[in-house]
C-alpha positions as CSV (number, residue, x, y, z in Angstrom):
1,X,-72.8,-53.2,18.6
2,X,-69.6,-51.5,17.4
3,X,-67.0,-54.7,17.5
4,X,-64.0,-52.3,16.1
5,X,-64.4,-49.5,19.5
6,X,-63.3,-51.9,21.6
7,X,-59.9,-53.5,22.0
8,X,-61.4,-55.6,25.5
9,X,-63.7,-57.9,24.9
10,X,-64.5,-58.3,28.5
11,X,-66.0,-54.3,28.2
12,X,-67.5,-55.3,24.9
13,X,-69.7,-57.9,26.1
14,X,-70.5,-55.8,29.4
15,X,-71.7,-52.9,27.0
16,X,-73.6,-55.3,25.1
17,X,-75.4,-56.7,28.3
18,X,-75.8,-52.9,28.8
19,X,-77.2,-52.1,25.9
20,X,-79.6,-54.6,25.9
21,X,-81.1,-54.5,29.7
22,X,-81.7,-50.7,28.7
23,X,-83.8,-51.9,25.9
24,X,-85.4,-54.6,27.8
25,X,-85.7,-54.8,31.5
26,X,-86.1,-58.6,31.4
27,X,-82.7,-59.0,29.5
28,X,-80.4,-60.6,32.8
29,X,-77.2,-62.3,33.0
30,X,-78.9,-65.5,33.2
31,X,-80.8,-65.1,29.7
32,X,-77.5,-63.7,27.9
33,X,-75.7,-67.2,29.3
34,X,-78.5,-69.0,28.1
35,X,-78.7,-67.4,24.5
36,X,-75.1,-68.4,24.7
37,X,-75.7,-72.1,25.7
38,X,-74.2,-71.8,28.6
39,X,-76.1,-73.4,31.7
40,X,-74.1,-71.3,34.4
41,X,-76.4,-68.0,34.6
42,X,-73.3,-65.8,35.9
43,X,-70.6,-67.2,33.7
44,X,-70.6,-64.6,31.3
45,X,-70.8,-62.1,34.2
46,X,-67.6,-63.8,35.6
47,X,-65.7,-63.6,32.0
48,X,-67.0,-59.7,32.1
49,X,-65.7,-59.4,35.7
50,X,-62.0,-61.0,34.6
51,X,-63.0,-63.8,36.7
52,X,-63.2,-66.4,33.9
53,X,-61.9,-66.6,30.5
54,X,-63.5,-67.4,26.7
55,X,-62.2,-70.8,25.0
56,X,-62.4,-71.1,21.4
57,X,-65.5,-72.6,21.5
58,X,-67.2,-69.8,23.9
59,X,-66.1,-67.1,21.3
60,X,-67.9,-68.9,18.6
61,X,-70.9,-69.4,20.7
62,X,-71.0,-65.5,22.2
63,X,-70.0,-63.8,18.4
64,X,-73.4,-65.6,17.4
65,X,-75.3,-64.2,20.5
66,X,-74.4,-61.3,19.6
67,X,-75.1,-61.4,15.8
68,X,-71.1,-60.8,14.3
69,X,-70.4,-62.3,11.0
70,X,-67.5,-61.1,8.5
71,X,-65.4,-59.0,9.9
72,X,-67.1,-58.1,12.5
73,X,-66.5,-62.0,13.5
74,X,-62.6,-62.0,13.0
75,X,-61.9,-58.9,14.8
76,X,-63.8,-60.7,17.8
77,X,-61.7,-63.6,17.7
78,X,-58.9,-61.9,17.2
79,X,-59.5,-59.8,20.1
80,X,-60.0,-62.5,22.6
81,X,-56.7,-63.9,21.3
82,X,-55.1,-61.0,22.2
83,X,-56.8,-60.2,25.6
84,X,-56.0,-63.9,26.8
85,X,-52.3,-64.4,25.0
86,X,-49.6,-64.8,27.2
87,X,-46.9,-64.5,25.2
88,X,-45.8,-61.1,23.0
89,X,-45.4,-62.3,19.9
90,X,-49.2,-63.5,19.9
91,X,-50.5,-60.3,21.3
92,X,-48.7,-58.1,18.8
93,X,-49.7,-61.0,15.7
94,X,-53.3,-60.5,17.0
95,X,-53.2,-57.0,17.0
96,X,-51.7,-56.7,13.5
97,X,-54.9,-58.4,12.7
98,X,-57.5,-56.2,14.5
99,X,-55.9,-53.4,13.3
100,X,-56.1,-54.7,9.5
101,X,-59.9,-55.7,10.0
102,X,-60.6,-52.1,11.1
103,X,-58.8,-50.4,8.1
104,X,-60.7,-52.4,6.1
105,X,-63.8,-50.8,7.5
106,X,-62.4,-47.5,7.5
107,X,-62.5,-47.7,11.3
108,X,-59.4,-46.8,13.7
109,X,-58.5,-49.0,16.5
110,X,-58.7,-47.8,19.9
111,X,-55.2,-46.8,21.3
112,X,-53.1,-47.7,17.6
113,X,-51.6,-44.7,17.1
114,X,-50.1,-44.6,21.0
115,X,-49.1,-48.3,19.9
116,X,-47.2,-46.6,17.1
117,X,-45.7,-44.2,19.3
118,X,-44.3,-46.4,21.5
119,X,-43.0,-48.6,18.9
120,X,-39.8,-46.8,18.4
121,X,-37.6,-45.2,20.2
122,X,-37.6,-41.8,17.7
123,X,-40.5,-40.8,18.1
124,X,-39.9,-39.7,21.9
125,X,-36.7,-37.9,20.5
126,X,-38.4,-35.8,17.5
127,X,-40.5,-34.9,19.8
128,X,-38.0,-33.2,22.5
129,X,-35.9,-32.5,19.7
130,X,-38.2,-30.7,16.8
131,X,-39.6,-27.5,18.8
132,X,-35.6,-26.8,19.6
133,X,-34.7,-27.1,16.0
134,X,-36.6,-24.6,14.1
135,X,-36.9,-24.7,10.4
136,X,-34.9,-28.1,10.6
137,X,-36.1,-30.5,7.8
138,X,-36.1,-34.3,8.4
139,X,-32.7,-34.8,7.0
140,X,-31.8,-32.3,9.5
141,X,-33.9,-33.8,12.6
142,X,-32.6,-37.4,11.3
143,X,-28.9,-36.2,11.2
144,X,-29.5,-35.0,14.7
145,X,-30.3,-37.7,16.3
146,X,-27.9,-40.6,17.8
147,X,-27.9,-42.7,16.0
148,X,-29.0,-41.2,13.0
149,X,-32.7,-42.2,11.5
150,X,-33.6,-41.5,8.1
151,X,-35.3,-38.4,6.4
152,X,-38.5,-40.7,5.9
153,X,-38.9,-42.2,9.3
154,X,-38.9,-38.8,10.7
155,X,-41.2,-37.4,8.5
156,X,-43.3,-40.4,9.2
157,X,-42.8,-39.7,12.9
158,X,-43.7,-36.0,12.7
159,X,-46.8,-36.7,11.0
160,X,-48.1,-39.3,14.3
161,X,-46.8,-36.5,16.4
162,X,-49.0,-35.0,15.3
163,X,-52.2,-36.9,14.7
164,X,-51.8,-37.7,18.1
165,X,-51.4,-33.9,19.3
166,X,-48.1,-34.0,21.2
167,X,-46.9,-32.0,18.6
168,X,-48.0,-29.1,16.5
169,X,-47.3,-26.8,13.7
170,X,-45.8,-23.1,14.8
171,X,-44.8,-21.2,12.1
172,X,-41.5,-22.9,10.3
173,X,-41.3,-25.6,13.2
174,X,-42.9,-27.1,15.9
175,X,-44.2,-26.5,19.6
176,X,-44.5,-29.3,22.1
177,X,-48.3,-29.4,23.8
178,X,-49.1,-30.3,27.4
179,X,-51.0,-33.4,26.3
180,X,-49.6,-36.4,27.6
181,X,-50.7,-40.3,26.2
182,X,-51.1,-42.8,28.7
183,X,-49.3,-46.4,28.9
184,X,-52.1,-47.6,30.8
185,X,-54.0,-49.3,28.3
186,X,-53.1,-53.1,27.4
187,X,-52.9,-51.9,23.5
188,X,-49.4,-49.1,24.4
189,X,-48.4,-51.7,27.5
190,X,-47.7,-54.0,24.8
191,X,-45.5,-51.6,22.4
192,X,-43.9,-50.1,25.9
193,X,-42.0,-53.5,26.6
194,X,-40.8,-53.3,22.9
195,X,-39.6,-49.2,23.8
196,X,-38.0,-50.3,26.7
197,X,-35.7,-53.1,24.6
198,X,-35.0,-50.6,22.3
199,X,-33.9,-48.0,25.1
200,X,-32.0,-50.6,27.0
201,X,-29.7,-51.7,23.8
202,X,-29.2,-47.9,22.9
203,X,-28.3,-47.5,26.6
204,X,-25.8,-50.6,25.8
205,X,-24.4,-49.4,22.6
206,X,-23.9,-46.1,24.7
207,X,-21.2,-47.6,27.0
208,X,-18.8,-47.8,23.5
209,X,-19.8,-45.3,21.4
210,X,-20.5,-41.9,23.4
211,X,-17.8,-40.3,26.0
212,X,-17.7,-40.9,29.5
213,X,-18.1,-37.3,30.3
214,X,-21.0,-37.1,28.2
215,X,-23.0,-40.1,29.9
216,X,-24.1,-41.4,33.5
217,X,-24.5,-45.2,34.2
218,X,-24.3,-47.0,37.1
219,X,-26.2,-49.3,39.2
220,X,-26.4,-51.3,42.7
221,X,-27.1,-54.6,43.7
222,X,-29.4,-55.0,47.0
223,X,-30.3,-57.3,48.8
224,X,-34.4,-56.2,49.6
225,X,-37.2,-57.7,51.8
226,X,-41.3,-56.9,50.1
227,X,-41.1,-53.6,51.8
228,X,-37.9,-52.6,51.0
229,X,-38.6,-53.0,47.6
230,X,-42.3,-51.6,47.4
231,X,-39.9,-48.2,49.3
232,X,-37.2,-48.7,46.4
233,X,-40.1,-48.4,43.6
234,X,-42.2,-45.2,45.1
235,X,-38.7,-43.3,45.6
236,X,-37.9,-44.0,41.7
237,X,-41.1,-42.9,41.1
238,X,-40.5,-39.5,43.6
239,X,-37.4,-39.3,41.2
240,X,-38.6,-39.1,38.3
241,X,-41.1,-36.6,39.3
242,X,-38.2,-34.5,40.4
243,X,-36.2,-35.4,37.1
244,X,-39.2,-33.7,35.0
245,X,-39.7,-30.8,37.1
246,X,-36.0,-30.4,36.4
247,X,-36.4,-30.3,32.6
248,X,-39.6,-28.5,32.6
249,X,-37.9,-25.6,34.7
250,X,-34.9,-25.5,32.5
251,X,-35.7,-23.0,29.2
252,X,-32.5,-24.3,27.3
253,X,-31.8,-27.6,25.4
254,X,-28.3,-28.3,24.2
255,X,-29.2,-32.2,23.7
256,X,-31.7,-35.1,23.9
257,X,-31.3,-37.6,27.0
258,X,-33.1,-40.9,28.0
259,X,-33.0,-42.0,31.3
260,X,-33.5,-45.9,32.3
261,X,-34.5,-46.3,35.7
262,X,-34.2,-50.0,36.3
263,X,-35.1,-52.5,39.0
264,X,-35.4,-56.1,38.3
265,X,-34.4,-59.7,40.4
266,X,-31.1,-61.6,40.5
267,X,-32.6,-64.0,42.2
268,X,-35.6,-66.3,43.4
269,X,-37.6,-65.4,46.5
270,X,-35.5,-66.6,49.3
271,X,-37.2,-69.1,52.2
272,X,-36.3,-67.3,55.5
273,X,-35.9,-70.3,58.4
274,X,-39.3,-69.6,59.3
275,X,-40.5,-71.0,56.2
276,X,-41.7,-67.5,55.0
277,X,-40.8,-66.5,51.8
């Protein structure tokens, strides 16, 4: 079993069950619980499921089922940690040590480099910016961009562009592919929220240093029932649809934008007289 492929260890144990009925017909749910020492014969099927949850002890006891030691063992428990963390800060701690255990064993974690991506808010920019800037070095493609980053991060930058192929080599410069990455996975969810922090305190810094003329941002307070709201959020989505379509149709680029598209509470669900929220 291949601990560093995985970065769920809800999948990881259901591929290990997997693996092991193929090999053995007799192999159920009920004897992978009890190898475990667990007297419930479905639990494990339930934590697999996302109906139940591993506590430190129940890592310890299903690493040994499963036979990791070394490394092997901490990337496990570090996993679980950060599958079951709550809070940021212990996902990402987590996921700085998966993603050291795994270099270590000249192994790549599934998903890092679309962590990376979304880690900072220039790589997004190099990427719109770089096929329109031909023979540009960084300093040039760092100069470029507002604010300024420096020659090193955007080599850094162009070189993940790469790797990850949304970006490629043409001649003196670059073209932009048609591959997209997902945000989907819980691995680029996490670095996603950390992009859209970044984004909304450049979209801050925006309102004092670039020109009226040369920005757009506004916004409305509503007052919304369920399905208002659920309406509100398949429009933005209709909208930004329409927003691409827009960019992709246009064959000239005088400048880089970001657009924030925001919807969030002002307030606590309100108790209608009926008692209904």
């Amino acid at each position: 079993m291949q601990v560093f492929s995985h970065n769920d260890y809800r999948q990881l144990i259901l591929a290990y069950y997997q693996t092991r009925k193929s090999g053995s017909a007799g192999f159920t749910w009920r004897e992978f619980a009890k190898l475990c020492g667990y007297s419930s014969p479905v639990y494990l099927k339930l934590v697999a499921e996302g109906k139940s949850s591993l506590s430190e002890v129940g890592v310890e006891r299903v690493a040994a089922a499963i036979g990791f030691t070394g490394r092997e063992l901490a990337y496990f428990r570090a996993l679980v940690r950060f599958n079951q963390a709550k809070e940021s800060s212990v996902k990402k701690s987590a996921f700085a040590e998966m993603r050291e255990l795994a270099d270590k064993s000249a192994v790549a974690v599934l998903h890092a480099d679309q962590y990376d991506y979304y880690q900072a808010w220039h790589h997004g920019a190099i990427r719109e910016l770089a096929p329109v800037m031909p023979c540009a070095t960084a300093d040039d493609l760092g100069a470029a961009l507002f604010p300024q980053v420096s020659a090193s991060k955007v080599r850094k930058s162009l070189e993940l562009l790469d790797r990850i192929g949304l970006l490629e080599k043409n001649g003196e410069g670059y073209r932009q592919t048609s591959q997209s990455i997902s945000s989907g996975s819980e691995v680029t969810s996490l670095s996603v929220r950390d992009l859209h922090r970044q984004m909304a305190g450049l979209a801050m810094d925006s309102l004092e240093s670039v020109a009226k003329q040369e920005r757009d941002i506004s916004g409305l307070t509503l007052g919304l029932s369920q399905d208002a709201y659920e309406r509100i959020v398949r429009e933005i989505a209709d909208f930004r649809q329409r927003l691409v379509a827009i960019a992709t149709e246009d064959n000239k680029v005088d400048r880089v934008y970001r657009v924030n598209l925001q919807l969030f509470p002002l307030s606590q669900n309100i108790v209608s007289e009926g008692g209904q929220a």
